[in-house]
mmCIF file of the N, C-alpha and C atoms, coordinates in Angstrom:
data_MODEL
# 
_entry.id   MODEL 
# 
loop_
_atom_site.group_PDB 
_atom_site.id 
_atom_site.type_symbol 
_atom_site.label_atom_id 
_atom_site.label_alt_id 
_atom_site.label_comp_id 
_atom_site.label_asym_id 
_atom_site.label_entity_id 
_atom_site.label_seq_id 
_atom_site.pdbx_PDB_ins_code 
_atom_site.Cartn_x 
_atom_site.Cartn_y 
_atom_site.Cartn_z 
_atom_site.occupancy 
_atom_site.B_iso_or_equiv 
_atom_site.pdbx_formal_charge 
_atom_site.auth_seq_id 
_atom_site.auth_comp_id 
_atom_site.auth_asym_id 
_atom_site.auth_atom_id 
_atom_site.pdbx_PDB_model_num 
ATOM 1   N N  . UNK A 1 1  ? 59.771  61.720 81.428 1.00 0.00 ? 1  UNK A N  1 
ATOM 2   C CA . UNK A 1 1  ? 61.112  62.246 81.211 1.00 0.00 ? 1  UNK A CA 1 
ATOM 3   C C  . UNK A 1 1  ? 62.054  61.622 82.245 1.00 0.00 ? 1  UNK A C  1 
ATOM 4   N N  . UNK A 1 2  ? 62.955  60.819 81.820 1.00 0.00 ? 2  UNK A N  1 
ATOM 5   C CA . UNK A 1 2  ? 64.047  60.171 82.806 1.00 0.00 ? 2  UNK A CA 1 
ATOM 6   C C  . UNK A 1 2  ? 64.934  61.401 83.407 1.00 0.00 ? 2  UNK A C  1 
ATOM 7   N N  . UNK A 1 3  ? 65.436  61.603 84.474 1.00 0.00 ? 3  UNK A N  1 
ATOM 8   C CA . UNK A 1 3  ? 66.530  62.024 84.797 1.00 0.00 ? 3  UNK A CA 1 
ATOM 9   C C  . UNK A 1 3  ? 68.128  61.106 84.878 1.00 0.00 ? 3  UNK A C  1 
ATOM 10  N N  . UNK A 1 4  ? 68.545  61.874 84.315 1.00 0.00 ? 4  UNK A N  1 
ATOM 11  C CA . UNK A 1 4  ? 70.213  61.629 83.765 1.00 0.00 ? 4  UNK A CA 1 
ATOM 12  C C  . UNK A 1 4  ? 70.936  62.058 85.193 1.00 0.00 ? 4  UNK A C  1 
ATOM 13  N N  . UNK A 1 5  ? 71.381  61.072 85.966 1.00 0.00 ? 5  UNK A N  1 
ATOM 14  C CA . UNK A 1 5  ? 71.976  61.297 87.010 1.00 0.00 ? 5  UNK A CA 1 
ATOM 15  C C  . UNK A 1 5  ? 73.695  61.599 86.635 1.00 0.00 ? 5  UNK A C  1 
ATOM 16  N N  . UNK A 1 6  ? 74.096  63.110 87.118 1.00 0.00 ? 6  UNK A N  1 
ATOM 17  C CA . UNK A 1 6  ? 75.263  63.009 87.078 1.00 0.00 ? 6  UNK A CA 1 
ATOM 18  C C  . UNK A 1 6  ? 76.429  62.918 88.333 1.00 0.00 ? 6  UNK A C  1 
ATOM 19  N N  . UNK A 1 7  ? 77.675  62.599 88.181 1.00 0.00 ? 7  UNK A N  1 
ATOM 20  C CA . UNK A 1 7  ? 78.571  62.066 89.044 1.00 0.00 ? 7  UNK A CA 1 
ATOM 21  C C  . UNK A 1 7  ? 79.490  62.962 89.268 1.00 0.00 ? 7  UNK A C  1 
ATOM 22  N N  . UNK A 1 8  ? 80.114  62.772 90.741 1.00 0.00 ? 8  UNK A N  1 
ATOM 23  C CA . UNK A 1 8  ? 80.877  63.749 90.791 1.00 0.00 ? 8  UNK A CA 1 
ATOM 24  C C  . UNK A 1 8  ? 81.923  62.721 90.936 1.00 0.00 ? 8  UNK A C  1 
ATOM 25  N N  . UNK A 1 9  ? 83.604  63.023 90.328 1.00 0.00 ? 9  UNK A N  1 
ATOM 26  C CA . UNK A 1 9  ? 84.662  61.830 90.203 1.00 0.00 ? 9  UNK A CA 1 
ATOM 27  C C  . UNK A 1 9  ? 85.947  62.894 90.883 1.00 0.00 ? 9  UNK A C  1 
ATOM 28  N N  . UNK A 1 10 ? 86.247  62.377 91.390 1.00 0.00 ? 10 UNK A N  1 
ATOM 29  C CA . UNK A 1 10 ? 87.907  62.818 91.909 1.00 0.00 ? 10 UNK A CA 1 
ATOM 30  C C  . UNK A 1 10 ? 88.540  61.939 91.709 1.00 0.00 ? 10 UNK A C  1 
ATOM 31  N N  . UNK A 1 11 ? 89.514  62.567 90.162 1.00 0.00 ? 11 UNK A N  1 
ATOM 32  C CA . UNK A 1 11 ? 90.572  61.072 89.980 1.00 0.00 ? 11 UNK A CA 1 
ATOM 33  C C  . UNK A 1 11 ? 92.140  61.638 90.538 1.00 0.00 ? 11 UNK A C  1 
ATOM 34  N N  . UNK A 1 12 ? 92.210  60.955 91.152 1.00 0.00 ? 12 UNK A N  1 
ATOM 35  C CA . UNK A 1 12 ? 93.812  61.018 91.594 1.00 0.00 ? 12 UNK A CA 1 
ATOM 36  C C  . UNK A 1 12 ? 95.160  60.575 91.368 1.00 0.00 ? 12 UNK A C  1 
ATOM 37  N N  . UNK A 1 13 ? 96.461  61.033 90.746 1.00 0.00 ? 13 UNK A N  1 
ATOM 38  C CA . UNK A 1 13 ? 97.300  60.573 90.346 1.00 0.00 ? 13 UNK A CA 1 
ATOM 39  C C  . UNK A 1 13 ? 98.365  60.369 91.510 1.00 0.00 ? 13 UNK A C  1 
ATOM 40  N N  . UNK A 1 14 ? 98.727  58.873 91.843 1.00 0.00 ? 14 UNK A N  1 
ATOM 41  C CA . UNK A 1 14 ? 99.667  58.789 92.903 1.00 0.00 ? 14 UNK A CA 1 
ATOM 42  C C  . UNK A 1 14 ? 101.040 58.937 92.503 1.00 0.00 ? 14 UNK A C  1 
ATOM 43  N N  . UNK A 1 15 ? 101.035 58.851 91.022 1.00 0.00 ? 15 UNK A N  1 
ATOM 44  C CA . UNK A 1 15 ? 102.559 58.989 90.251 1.00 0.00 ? 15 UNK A CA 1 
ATOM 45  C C  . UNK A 1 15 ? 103.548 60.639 90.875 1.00 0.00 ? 15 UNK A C  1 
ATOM 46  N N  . UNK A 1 16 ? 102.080 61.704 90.406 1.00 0.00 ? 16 UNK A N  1 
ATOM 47  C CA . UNK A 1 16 ? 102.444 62.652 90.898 1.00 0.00 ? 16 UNK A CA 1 
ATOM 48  C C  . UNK A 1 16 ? 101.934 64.008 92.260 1.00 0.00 ? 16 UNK A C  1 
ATOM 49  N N  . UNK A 1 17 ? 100.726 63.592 92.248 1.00 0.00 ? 17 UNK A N  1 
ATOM 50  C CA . UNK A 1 17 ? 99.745  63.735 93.524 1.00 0.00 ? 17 UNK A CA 1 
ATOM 51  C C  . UNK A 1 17 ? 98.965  64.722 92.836 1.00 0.00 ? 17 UNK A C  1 
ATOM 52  N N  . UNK A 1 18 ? 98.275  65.056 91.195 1.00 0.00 ? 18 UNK A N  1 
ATOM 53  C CA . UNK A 1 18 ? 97.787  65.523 90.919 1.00 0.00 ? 18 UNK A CA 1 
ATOM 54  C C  . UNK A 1 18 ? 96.503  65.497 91.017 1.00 0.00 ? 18 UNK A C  1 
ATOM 55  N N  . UNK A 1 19 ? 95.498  66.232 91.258 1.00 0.00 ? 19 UNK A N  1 
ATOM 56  C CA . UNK A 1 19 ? 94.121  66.081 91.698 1.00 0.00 ? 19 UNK A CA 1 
ATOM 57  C C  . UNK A 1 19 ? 92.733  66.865 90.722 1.00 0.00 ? 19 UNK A C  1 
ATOM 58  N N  . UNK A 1 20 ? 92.305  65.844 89.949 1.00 0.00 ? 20 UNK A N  1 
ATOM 59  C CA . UNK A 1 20 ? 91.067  66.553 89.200 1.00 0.00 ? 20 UNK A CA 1 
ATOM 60  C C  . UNK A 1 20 ? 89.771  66.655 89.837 1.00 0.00 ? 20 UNK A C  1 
ATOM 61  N N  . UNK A 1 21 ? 88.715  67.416 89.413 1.00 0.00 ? 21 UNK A N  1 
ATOM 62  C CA . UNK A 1 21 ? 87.776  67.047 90.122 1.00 0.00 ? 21 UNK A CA 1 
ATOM 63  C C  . UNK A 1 21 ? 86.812  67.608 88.709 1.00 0.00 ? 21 UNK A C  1 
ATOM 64  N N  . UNK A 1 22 ? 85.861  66.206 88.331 1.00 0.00 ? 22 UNK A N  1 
ATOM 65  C CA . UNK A 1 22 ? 85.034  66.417 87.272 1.00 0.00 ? 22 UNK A CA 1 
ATOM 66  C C  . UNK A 1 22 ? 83.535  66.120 87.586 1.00 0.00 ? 22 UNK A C  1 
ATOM 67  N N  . UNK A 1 23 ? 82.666  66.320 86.142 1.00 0.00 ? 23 UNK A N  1 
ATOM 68  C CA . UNK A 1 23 ? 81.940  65.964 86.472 1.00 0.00 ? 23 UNK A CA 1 
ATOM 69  C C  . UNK A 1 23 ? 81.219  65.234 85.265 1.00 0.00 ? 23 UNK A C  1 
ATOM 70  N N  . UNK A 1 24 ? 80.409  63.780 85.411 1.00 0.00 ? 24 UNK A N  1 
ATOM 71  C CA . UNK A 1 24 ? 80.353  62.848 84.624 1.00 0.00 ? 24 UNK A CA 1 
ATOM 72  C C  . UNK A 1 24 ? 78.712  62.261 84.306 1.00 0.00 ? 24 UNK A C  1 
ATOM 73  N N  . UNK A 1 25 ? 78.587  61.601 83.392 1.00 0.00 ? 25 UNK A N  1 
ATOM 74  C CA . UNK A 1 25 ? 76.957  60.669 83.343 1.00 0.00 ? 25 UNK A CA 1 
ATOM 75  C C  . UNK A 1 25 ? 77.374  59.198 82.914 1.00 0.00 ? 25 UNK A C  1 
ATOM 76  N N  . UNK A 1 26 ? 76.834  58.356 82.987 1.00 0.00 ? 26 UNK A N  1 
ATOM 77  C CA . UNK A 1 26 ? 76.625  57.019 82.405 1.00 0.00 ? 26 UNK A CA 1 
ATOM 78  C C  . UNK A 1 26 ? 76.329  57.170 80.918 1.00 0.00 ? 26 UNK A C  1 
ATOM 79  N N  . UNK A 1 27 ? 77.261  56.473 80.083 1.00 0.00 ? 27 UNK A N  1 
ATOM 80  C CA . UNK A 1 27 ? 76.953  56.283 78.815 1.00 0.00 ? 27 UNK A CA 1 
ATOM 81  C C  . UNK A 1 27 ? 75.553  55.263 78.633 1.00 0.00 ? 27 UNK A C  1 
ATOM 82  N N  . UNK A 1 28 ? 75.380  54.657 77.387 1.00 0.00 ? 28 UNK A N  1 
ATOM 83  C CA . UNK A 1 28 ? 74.519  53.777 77.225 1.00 0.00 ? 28 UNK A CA 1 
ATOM 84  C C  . UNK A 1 28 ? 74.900  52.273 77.690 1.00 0.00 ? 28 UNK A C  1 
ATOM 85  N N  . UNK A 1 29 ? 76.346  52.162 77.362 1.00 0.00 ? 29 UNK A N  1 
ATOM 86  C CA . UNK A 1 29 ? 76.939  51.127 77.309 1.00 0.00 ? 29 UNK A CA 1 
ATOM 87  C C  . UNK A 1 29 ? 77.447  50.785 79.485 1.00 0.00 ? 29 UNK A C  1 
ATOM 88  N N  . UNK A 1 30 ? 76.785  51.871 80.348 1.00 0.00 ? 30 UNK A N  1 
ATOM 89  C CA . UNK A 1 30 ? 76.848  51.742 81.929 1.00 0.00 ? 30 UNK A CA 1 
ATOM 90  C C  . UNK A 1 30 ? 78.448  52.370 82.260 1.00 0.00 ? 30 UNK A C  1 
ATOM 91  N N  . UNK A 1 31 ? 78.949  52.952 81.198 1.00 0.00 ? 31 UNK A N  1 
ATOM 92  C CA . UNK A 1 31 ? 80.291  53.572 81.476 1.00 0.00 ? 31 UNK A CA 1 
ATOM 93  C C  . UNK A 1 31 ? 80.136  55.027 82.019 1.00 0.00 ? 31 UNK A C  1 
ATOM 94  N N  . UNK A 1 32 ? 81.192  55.275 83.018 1.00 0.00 ? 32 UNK A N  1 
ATOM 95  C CA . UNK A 1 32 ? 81.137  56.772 83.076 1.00 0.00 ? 32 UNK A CA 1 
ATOM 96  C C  . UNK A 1 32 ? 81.839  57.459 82.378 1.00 0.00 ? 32 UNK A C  1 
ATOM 97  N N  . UNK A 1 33 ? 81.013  58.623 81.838 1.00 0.00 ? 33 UNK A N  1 
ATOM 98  C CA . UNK A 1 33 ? 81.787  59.332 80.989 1.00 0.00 ? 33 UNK A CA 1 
ATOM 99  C C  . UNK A 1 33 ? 81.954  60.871 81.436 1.00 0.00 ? 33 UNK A C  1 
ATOM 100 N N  . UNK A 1 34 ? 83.560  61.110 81.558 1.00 0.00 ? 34 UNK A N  1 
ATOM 101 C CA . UNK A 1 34 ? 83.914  62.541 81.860 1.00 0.00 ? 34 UNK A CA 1 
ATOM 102 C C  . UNK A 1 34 ? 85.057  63.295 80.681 1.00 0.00 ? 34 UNK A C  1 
ATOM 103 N N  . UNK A 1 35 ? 85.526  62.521 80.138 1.00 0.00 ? 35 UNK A N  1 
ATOM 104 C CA . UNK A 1 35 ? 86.293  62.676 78.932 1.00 0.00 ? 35 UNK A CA 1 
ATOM 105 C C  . UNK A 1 35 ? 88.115  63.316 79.588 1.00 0.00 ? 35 UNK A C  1 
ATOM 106 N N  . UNK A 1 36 ? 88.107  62.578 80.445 1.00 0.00 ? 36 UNK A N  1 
ATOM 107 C CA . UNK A 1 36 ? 89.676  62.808 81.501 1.00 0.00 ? 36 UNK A CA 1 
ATOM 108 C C  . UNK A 1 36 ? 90.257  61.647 80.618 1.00 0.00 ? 36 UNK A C  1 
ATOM 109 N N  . UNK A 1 37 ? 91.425  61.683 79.573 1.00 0.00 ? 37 UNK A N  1 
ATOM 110 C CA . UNK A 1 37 ? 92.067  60.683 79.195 1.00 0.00 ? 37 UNK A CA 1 
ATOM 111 C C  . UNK A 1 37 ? 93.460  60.601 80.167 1.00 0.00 ? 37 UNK A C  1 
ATOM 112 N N  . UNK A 1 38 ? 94.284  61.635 80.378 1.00 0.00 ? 38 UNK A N  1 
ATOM 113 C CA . UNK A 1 38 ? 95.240  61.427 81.089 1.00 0.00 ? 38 UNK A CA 1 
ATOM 114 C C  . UNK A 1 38 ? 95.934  62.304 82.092 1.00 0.00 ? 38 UNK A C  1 
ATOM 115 N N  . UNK A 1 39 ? 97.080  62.087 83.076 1.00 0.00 ? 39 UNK A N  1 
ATOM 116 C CA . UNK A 1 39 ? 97.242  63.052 83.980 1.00 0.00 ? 39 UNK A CA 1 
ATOM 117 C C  . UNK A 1 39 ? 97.853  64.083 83.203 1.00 0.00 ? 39 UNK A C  1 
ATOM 118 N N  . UNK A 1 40 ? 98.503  64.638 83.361 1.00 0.00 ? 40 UNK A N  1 
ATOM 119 C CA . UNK A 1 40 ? 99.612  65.475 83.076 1.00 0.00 ? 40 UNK A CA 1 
ATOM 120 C C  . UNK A 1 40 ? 101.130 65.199 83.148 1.00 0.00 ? 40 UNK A C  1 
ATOM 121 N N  . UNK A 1 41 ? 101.401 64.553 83.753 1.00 0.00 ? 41 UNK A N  1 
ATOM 122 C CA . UNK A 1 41 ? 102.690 63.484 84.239 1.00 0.00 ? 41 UNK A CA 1 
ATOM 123 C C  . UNK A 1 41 ? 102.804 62.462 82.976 1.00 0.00 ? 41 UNK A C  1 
ATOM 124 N N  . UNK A 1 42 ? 101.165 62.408 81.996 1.00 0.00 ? 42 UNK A N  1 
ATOM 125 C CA . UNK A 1 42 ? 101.250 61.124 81.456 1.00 0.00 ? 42 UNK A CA 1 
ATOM 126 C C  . UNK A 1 42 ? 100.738 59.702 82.288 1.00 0.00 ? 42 UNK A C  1 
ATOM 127 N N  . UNK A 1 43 ? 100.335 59.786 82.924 1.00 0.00 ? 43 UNK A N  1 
ATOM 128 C CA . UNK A 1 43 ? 100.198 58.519 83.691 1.00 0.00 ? 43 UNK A CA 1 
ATOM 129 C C  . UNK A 1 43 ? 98.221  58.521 83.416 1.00 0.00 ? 43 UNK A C  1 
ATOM 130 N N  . UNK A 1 44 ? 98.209  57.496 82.285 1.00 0.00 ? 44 UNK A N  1 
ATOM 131 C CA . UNK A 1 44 ? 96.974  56.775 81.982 1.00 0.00 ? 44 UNK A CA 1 
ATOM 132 C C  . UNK A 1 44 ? 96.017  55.954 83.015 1.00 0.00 ? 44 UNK A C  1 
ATOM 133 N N  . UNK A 1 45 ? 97.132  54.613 83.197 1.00 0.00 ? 45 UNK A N  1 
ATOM 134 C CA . UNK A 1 45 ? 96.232  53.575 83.955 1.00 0.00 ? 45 UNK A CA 1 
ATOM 135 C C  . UNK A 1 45 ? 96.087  53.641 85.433 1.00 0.00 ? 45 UNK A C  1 
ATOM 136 N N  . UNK A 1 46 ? 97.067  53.992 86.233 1.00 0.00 ? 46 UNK A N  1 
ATOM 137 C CA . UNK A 1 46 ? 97.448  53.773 87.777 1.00 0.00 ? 46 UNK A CA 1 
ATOM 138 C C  . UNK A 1 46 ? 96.813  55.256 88.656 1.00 0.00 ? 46 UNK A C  1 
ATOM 139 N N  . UNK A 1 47 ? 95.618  55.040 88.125 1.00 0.00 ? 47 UNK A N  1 
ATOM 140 C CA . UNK A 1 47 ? 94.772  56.154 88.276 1.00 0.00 ? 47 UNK A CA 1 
ATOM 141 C C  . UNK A 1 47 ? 93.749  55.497 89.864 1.00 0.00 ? 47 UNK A C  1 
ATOM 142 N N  . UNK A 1 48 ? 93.333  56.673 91.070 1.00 0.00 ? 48 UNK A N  1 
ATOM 143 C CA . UNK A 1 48 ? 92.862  56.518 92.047 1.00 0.00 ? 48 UNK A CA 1 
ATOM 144 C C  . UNK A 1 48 ? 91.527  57.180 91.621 1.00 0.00 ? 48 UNK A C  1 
ATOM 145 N N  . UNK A 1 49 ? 90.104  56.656 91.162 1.00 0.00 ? 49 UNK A N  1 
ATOM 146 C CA . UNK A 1 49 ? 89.156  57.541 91.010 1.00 0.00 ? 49 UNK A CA 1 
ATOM 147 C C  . UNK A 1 49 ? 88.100  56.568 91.807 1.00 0.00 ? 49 UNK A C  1 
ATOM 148 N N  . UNK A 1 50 ? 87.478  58.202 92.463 1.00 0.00 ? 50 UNK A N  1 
ATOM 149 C CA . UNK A 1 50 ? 86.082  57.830 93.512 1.00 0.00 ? 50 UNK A CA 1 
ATOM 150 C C  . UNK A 1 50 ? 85.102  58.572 93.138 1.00 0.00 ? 50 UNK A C  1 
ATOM 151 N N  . UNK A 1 51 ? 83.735  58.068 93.020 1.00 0.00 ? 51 UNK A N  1 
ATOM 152 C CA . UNK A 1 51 ? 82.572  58.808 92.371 1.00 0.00 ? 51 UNK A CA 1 
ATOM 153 C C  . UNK A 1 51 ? 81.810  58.692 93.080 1.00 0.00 ? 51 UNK A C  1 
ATOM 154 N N  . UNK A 1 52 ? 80.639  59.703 92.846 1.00 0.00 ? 52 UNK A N  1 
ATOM 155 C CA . UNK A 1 52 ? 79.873  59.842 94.385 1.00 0.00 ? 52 UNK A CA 1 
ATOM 156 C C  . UNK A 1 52 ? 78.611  60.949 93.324 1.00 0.00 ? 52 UNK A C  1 
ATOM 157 N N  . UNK A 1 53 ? 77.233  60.193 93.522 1.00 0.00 ? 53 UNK A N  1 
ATOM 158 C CA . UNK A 1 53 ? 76.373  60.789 92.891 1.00 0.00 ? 53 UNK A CA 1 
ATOM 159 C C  . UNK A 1 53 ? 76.180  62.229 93.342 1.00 0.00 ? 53 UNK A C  1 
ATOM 160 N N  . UNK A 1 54 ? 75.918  63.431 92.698 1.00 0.00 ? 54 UNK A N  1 
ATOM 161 C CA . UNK A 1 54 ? 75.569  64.614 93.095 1.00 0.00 ? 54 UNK A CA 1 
ATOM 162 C C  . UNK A 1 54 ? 74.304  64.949 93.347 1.00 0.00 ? 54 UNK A C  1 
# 
């Protein structure tokens, strides 16, 4: 049985200084997946995110 390592991500918006804090796995394809599409401000790309295994 593999273990599914999950991630802990703090993405940060510098647009507006909004602060999430999720939690994520590796898809198949080596992507992380937390399902955060956007801030709240709207601000998609100019995103500050740091991940750090749990």
């Amino acid at each position: 049985m593999a273990v599914d390592t999950r991630y802990r991500v703090i993405v940060r918006c510098p647009g507006c200084g909004e602060k999430y804090v999720l939690r994520g796995r590796t898809n198949k394809k080596g992507e992380l997946e937390t399902g955060f599409k956007q801030c709240v401000c709207g601000n998609e790309s100019n995103l500050r995110i740091d991940v750090t295994p749990e």
